[in-house]
DRENDRENZA-514691 format. One line per 5 residues: number of its first residue (from 1); for each residue y, x, z of N, C-alpha, C. Coordinates in steps of 0.02 Angstrom, whole numbers. Example, Ala and Ser with C-alpha at 12.3 -4.5 7.8 and 13.67 -1.06 7.14 Angstrom:
2
1) -284,660,390,-225,615,390,-165,660,390; -112,642,354,-53,684,357,2,645,394
# end
This chain:
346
1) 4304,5366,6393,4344,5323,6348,4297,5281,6306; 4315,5222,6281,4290,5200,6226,4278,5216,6178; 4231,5182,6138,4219,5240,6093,4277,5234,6023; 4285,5149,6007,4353,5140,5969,4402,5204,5977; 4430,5214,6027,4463,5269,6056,4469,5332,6033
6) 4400,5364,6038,4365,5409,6016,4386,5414,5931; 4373,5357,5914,4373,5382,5830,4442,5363,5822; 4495,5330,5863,4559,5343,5838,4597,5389,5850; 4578,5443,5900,4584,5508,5912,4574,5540,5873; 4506,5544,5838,4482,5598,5794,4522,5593,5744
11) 4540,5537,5695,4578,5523,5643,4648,5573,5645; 4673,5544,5724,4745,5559,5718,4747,5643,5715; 4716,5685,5756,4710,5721,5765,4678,5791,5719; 4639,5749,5646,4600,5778,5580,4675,5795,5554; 4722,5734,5568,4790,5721,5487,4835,5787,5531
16) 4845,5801,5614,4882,5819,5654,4872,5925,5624; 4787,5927,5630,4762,5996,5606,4796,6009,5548; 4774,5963,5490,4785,5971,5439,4859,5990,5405; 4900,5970,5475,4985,5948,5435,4997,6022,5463; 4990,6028,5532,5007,6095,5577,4963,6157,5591
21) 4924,6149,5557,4865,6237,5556,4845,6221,5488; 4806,6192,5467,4790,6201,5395,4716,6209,5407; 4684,6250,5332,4629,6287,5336,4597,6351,5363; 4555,6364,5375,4547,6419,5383,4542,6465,5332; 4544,6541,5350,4541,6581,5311,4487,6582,5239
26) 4493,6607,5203,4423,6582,5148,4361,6626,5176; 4386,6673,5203,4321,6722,5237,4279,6657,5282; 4301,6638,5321,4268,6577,5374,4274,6506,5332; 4300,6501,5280,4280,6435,5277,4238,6411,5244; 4199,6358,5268,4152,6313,5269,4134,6303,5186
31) 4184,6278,5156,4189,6264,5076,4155,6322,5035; 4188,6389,5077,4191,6456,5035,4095,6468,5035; 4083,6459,5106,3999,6476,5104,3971,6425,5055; 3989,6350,5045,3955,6344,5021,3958,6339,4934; 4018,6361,4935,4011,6396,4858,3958,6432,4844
36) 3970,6477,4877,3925,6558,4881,3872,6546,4881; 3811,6470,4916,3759,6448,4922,3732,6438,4833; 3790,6390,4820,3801,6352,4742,3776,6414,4696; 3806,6470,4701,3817,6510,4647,3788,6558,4665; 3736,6557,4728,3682,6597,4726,3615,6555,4689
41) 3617,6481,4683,3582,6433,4645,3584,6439,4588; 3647,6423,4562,3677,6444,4489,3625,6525,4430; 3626,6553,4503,3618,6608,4462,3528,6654,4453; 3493,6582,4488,3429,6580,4466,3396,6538,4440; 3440,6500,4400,3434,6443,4334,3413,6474,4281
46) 3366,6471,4247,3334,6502,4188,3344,6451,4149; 3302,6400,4150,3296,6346,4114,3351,6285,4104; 3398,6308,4075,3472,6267,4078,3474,6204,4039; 3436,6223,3975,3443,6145,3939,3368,6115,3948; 3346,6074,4002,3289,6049,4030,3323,5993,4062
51) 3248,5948,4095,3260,5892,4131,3249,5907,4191; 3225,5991,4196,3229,6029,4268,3277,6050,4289; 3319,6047,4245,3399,6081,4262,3429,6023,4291; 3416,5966,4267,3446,5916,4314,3411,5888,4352; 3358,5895,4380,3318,5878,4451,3348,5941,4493
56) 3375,5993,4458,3383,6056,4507,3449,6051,4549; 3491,6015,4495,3570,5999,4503,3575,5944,4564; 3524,5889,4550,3506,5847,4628,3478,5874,4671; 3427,5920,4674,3397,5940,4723,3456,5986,4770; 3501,6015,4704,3521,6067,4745,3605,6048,4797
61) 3600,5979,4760,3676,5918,4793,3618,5917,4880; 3565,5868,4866,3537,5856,4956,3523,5912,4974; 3521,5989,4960,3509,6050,5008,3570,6064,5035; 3622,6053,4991,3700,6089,5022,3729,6029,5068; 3718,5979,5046,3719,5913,5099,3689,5909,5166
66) 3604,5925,5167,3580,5932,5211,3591,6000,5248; 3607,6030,5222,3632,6115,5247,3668,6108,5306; 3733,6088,5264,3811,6095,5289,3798,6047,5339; 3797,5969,5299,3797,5926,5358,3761,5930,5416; 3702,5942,5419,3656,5952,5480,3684,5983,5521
71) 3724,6026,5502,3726,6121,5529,3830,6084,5584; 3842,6041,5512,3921,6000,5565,3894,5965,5600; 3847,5912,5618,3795,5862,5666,3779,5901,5718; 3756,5953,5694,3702,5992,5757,3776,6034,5801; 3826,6028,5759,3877,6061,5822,3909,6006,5858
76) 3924,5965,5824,3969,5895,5848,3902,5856,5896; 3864,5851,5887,3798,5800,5924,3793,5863,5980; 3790,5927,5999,3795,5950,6035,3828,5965,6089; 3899,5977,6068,3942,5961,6119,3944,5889,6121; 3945,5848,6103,3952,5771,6149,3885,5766,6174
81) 3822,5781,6151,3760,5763,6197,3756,5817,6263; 3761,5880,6249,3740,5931,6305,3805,5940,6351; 3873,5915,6336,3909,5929,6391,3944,5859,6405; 3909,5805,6388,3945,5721,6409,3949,5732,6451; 3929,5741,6512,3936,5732,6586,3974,5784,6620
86) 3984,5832,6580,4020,5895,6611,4096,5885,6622; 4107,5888,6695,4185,5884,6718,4202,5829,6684; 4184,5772,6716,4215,5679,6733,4277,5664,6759; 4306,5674,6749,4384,5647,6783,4421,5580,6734; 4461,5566,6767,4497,5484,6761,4582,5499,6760
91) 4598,5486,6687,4696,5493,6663,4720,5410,6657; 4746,5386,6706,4788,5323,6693,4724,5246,6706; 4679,5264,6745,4621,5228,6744,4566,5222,6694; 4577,5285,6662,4535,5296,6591,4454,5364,6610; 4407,5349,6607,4369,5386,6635,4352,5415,6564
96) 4343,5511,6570,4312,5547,6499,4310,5615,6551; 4272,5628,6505,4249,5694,6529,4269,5773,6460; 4266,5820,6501,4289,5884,6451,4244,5892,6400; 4175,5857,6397,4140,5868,6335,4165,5810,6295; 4189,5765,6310,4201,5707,6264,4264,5744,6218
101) 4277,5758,6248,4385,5789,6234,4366,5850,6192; 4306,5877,6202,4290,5924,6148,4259,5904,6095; 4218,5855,6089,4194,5820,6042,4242,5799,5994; 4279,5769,6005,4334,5720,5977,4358,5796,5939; 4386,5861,5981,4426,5896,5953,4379,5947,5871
106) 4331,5941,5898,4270,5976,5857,4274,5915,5810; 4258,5862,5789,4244,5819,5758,4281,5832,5719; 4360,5823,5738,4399,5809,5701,4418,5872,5656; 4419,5930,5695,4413,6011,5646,4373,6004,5592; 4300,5980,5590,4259,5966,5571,4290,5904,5481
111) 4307,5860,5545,4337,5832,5480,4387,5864,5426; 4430,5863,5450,4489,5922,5426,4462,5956,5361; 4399,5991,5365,4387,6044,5329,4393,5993,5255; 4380,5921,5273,4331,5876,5220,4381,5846,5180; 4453,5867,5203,4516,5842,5171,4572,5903,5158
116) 4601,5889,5135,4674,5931,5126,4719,5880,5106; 4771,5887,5123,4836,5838,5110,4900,5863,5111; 4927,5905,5183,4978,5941,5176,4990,6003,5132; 4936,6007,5104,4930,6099,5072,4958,6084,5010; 4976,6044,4984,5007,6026,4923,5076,6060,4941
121) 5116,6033,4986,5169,6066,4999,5185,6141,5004; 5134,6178,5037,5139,6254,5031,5113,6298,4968; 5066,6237,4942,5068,6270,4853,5125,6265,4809; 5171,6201,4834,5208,6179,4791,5288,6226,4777; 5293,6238,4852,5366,6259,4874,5387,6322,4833
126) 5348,6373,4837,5354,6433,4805,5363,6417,4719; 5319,6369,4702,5344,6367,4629,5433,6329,4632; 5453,6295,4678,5507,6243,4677,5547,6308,4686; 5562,6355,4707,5592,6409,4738,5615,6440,4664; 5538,6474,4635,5546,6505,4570,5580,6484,4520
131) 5568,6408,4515,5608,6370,4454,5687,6378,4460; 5709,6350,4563,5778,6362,4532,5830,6436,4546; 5757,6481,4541,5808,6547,4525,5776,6561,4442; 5749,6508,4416,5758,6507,4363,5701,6579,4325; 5641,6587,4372,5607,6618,4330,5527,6593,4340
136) 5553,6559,4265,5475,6509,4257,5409,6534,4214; 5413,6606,4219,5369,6651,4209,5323,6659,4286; 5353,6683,4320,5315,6650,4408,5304,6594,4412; 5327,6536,4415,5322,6468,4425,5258,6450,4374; 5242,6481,4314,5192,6460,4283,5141,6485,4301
141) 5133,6546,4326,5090,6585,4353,5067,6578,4418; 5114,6547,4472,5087,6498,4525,5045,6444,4499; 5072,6389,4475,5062,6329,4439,4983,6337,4416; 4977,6412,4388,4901,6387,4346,4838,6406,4402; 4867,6427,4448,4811,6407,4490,4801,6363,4534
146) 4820,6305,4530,4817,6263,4517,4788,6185,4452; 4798,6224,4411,4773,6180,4355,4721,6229,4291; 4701,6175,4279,4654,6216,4205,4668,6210,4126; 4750,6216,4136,4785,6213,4069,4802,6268,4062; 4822,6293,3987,4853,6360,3998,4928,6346,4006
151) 4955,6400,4068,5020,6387,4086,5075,6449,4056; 5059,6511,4040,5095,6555,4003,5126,6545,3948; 5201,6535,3968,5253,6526,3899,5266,6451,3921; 5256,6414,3964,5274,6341,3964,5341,6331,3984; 5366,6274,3966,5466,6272,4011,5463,6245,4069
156) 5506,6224,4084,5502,6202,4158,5486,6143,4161; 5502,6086,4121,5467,6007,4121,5423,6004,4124; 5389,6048,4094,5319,6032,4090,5265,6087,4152; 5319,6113,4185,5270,6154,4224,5290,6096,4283; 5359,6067,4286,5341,6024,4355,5299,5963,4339
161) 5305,5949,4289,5247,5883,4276,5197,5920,4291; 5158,5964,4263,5108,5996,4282,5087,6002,4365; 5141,6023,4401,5139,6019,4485,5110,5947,4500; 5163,5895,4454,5169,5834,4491,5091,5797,4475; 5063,5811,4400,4995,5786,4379,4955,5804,4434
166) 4939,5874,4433,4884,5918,4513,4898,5865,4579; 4955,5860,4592,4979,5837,4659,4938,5769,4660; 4971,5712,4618,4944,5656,4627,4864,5643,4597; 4838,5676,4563,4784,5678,4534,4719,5701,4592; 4734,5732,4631,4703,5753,4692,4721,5700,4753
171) 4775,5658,4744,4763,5618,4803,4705,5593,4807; 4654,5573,4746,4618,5542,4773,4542,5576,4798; 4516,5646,4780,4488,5681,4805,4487,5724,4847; 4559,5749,4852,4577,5787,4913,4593,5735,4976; 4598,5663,4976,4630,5630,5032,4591,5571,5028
176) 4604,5519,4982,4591,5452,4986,4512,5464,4990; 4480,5479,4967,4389,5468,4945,4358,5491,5028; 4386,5568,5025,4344,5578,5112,4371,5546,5161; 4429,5518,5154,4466,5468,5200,4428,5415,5237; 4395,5392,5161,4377,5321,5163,4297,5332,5175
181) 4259,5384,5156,4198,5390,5178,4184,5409,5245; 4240,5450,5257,4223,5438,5344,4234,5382,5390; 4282,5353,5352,4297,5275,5390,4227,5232,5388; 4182,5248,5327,4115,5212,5334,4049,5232,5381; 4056,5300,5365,3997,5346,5390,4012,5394,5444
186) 4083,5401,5460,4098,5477,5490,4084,5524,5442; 4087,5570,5505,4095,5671,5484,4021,5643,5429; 3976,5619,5426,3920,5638,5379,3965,5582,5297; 3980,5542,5312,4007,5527,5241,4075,5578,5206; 4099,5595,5249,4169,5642,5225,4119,5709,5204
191) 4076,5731,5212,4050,5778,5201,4007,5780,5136; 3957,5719,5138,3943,5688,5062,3978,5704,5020; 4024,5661,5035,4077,5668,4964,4110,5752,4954; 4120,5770,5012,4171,5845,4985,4097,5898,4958; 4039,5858,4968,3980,5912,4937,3997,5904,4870
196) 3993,5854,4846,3981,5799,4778,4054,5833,4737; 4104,5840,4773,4169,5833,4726,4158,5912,4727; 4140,5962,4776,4145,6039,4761,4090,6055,4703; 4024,6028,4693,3985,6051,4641,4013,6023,4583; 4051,5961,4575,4082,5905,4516,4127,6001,4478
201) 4156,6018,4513,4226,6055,4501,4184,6135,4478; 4131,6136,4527,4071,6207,4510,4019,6199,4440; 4012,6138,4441,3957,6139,4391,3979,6085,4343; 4013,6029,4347,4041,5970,4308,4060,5969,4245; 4053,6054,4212,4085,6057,4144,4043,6052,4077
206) 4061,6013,4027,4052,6016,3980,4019,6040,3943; 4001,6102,3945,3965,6151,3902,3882,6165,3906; 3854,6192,3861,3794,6224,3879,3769,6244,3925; 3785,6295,3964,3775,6323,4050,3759,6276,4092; 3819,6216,4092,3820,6168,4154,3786,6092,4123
211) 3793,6064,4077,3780,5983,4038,3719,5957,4078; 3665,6003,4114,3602,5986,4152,3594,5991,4201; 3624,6041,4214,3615,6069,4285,3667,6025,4341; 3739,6029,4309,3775,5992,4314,3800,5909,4303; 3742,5872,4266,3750,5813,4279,3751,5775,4303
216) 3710,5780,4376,3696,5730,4443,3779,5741,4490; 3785,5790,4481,3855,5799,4535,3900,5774,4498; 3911,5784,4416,3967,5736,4393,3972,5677,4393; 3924,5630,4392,3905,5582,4386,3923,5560,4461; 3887,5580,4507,3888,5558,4580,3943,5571,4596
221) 3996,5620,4576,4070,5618,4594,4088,5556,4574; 4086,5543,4518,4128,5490,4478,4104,5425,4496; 4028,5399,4543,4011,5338,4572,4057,5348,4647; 4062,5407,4676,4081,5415,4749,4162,5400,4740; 4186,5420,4683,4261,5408,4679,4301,5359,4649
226) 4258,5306,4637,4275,5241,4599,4285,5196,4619; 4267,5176,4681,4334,5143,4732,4386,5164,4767; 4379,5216,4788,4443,5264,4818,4510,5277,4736; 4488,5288,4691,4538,5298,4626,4567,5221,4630; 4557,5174,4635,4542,5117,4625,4594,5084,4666
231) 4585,5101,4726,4616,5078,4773,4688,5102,4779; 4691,5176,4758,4734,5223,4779,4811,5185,4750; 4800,5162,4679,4882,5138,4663,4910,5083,4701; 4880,5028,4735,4890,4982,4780,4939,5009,4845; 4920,5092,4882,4941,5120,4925,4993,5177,4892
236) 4997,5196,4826,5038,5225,4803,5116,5167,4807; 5094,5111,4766,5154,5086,4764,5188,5062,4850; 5134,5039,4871,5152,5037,4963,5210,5093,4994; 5168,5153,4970,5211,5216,5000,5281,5217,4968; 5276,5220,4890,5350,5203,4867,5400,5159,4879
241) 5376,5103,4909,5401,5054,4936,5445,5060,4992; 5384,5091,5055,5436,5122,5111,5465,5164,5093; 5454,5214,5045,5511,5269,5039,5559,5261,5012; 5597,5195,4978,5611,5161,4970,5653,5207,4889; 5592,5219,4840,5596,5280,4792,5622,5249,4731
246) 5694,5273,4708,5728,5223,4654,5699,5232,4595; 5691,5208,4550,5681,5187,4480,5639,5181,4472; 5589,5137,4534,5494,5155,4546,5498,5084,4492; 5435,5086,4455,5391,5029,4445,5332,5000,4454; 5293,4940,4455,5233,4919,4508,5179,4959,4473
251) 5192,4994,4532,5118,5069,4528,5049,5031,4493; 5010,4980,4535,4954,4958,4487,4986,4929,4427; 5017,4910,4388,5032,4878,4349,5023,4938,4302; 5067,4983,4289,5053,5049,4270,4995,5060,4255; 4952,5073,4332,4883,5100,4305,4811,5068,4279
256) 4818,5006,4291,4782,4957,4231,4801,4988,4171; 4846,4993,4161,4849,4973,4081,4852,5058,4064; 4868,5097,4106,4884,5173,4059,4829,5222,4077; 4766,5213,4125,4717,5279,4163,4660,5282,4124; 4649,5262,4068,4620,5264,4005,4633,5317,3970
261) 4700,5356,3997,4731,5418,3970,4700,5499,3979; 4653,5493,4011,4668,5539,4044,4564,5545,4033; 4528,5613,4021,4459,5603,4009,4445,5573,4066; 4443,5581,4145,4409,5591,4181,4405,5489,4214; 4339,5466,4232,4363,5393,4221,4397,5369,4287
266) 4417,5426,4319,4452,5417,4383,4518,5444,4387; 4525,5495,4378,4602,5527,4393,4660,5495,4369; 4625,5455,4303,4691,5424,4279,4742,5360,4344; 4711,5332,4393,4717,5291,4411,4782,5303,4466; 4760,5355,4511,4828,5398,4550,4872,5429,4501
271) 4850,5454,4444,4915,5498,4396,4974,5436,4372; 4930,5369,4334,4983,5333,4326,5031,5306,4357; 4988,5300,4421,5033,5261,4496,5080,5282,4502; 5075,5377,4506,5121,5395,4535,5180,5405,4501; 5162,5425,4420,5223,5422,4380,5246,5360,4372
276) 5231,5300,4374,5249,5231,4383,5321,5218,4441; 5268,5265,4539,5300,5244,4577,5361,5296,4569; 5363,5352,4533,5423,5411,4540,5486,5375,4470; 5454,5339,4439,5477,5335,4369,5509,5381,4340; 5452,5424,4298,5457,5473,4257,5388,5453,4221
281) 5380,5529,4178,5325,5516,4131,5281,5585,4147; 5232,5603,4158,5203,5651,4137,5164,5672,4071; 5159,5728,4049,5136,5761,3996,5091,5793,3996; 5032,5806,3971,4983,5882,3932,4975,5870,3871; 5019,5927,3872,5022,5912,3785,4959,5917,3753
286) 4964,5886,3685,4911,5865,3652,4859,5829,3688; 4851,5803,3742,4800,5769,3786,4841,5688,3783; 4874,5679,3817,4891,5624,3838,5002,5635,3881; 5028,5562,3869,5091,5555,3904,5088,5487,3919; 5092,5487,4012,5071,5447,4051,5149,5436,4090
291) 5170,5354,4081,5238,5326,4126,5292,5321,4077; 5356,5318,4092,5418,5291,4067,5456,5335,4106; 5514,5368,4061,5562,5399,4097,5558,5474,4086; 5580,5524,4101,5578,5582,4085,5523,5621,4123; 5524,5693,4087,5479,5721,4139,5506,5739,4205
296) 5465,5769,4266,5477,5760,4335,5524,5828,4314; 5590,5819,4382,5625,5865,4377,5611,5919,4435; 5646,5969,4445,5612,6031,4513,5614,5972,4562; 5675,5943,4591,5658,5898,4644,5619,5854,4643; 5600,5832,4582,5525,5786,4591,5468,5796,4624
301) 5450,5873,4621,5395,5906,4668,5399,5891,4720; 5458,5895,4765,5449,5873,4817,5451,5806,4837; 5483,5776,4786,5476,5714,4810,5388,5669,4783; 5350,5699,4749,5287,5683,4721,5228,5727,4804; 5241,5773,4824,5208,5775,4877,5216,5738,4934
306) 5272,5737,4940,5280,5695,4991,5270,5621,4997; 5262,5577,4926,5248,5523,4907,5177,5532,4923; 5141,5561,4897,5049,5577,4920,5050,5563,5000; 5085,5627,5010,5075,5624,5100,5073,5561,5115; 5126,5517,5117,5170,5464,5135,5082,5407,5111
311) 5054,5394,5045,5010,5360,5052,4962,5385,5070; 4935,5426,5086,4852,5458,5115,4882,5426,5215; 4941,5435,5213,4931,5432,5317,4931,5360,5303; 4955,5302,5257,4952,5241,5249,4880,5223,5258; 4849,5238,5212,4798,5238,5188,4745,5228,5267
316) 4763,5304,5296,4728,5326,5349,4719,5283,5420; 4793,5253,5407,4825,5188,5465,4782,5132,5427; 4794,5120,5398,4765,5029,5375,4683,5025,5361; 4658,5098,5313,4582,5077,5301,4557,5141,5345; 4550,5212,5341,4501,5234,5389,4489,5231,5477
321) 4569,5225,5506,4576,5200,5563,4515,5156,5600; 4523,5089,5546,4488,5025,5573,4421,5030,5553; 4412,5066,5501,4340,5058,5483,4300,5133,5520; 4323,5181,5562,4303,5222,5580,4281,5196,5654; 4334,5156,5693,4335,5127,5748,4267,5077,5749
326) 4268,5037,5678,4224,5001,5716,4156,5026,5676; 4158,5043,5637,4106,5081,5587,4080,5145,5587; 4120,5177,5560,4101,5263,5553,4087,5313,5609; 4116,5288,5665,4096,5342,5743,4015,5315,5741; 4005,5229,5750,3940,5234,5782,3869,5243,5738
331) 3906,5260,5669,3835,5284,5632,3847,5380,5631; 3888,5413,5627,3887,5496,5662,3856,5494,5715; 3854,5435,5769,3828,5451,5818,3739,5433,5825; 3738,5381,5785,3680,5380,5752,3633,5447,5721; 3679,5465,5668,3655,5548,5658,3630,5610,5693
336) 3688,5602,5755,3694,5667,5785,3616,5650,5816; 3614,5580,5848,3561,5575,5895,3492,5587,5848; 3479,5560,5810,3428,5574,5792,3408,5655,5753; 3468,5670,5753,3448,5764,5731,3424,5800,5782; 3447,5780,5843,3450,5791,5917,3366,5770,5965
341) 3347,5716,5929,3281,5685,5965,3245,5707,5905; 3247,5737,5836,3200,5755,5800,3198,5845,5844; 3230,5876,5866,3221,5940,5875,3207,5922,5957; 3202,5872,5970,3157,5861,6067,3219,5884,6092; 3288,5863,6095,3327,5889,6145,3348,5826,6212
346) 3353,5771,6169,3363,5718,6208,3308,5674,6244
# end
């Protein structure tokens, strides 16, 4: 097959995993080791308030980068280099072979790991369940793992705003950002970024412990996610559009003027959209109240995930599609090969 082909396979087939298997278990997954890498790092930091703590915090972003990624290259560059030729056959005048068809399927697993999109829905449902049998003592207690507010004793407005903030606030790190970096780079840009945004969330905080150690990954989150935030309300209001979602208002319009709300200099940009495109308002109290209209009601949850969904596969159709096709496959393949001719295989 072509290779265009190739990467519009892999795409379809990353969103296809993702909607219908999911993740893997946390015992096997990929993310989980490299926590465990992080916070075996973490925990031979002596020197926390230094300018070594933050050469350590970069050094230790290109080891888990070069780790992981090499380690996804050296499986993906393998099966397409060592079994290309293996079992050649021809579907509809289309010539590929069973290593190609594994490549594509590995790739795209591969990718998968570097996004989440549907899992909003299976976090979400169980709290939507709890609320309307009306015990929002569970529903808060789902909810807060999910978020880093305290949720014990909250009512229900504010625990589904709470759902609905997490939901859209992650479109753009859980979906839009590795979306769009693999559309540039492939499996090695989607991987960048999900290094960058897992230490942002491990080490990114505020305090004494992390302010050094943790400053290169916050920082580099917040350069890696500043066109993807950016972009995201353009495809928020898109999605509301086809969904054809009543009492919406123009999602960027909204988030110009209101994602100033919110500390982080990105999240604000999907949170306003989306309360814009749902027309409601979200809340944390004493922080910030973002939109017009009330807070999200139980059925808002679902209709705020499914608004995400609805723009990340947009998203996926119009910008990583085309830019993977003609962009992002042939620099992975770039990668794989040269990981491949540095270890003398090719």
């Amino acid at each position: 097959m072509q290779l265009w082909a190739d990467a519009v396979l892999i795409a379809i087939l990353a969103m296809l995993i993702d909607r219908y298997v999911g993740d893997p278990s946390n015992t096997f997954h990929p993310l989980r080791w490299m926590g465990n890498v992080l916070q075996a790092i973490d925990d031979r930091v002596k020197r926390r308030q230094s300018k070594t703590a933050v050469l350590m915090g970069f050094l230790s972003y290109l080891f888990v980068l070069l780790l992981f990624g090499g380690i996804a290259l050296l499986v993906t560059g393998g099966v397409r280099i060592l079994l290309r030729d293996f079992y050649t056959f021809e579907i509809a005048g289309i010539w590929c072979s069973v290593g190609e068809i594994l490549w594509i399927v590995v790739t795209a697993y591969l990718t998968k790991i570097t996004f989440a999109l549907f899992a909003f829905r299976r976090f979400c449902k169980p709290i939507e369940e709890d609320l309307r049998n009306g015990d929002t003592e569970s529903a808060a207690a789902k909810t807060q793992m999910m978020v880093n507010r305290k949720m014990a004793g909250m009512d229900e407005p504010h625990i589904t705003s709470s759902c609905c903030e997490t939901i859209s606030e992650n479109l753009v790190d859980s979906a839009v950002s590795p979306l769009m970096y693999l559309g540039i780079f492939g499996l090695p840009g989607a991987v960048a970024f999900r290094c960058a945004n897992l230490m942002d969330a491990m080490w990114g905080r505020l305090n004494e412990k992390y302010k050094d150690i943790g400053h290169f990954p916050a920082r580099w989150d917040d350069v890696l996610g500043f066109i993807p935030s950016r972009l995201s309300p353009l495809f928020v209001g898109f999605a509301a559009w086809v969904m054809r979602i009543k009492g919406r208002r123009p999602a960027m319009r909204a988030a110009r003027a209101e994602h100033t709300k919110t500390p982080s200099p990105n999240s604000g940009w999907p949170m306003t959209a989306t309360a814009a495109a749902m027309g409601v308002s979200f809340e944390k109290e004493g922080v910030y109240v973002m939109g017009e209209g009330p807070l999200p009601s139980i059925d808002d949850i679902g209709r705020c995930y499914r608004l995400i969904e609805v723009t990340a596969v947009l998203f996926t159709i119009i910008v990583t599609v085309p830019l993977l096709a003609l962009l992002g496959i042939h620099v992975q393949i770039i990668f794989e090969d040269f990981i491949y001719r540095t270890i003398g295989v090719i």
